[in-house]
C-alpha positions in Angstrom: 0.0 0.0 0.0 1.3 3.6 -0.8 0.7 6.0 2.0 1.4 9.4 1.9 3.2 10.8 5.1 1.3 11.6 7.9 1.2 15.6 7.7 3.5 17.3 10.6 0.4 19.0 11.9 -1.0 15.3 12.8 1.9 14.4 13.6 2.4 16.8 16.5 -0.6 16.5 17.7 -0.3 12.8 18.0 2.6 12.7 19.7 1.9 15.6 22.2 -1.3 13.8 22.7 0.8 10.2 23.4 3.2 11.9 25.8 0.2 14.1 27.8 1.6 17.0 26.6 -0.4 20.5 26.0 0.9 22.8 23.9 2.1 25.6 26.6 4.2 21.9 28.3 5.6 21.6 24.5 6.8 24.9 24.4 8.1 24.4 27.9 10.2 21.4 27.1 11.3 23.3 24.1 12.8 26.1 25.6 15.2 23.2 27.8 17.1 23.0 24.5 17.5 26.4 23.2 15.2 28.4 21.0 11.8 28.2 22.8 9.1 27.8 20.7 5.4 29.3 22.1 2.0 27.2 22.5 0.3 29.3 20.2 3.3 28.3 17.0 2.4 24.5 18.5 -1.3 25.2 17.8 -0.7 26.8 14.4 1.4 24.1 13.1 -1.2 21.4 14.8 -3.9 23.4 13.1 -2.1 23.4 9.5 -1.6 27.4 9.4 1.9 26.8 9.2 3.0 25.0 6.5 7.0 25.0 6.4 8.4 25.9 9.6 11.9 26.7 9.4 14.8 24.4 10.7 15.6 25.7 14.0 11.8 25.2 15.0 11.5 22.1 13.8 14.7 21.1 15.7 12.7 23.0 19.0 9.7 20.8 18.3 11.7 17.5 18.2 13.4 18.0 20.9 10.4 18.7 22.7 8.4 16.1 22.0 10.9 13.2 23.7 10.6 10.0 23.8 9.7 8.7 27.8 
């Protein structure tokens, strides 16, 4: 079966959901690592209103979505 990827939006929302996370505790978690990135640019990216966010956010988000 071809699947086309999960979009990032989902895919945050997924996994913020999975760990318990809200957005303000993702942005919390995010700012542990360097550039902190706010609950509202979680929501926006969750809610597909941003469509290419740029490296150093998407490093932010991974960072803060950690595996437990």
């Amino acid at each position: 079966a071809n699947r086309s990827p999960e979009p990032l939006g989902d895919f945050v929302r997924r996994i913020r959901n999975e760990k318990g996370l809200s957005c303000t505790g993702v942005s919390k978690e995010s700012a542990r690592f360097g550039k902190r990135i706010s609950a509202s640019y979680v929501n926006r990216i969750e809610n597909k209103r941003i469509k290419n966010p740029s490296t150093g956010r998407l490093k932010a988000l991974a960072v803060s979505l950690p595996e437990r």
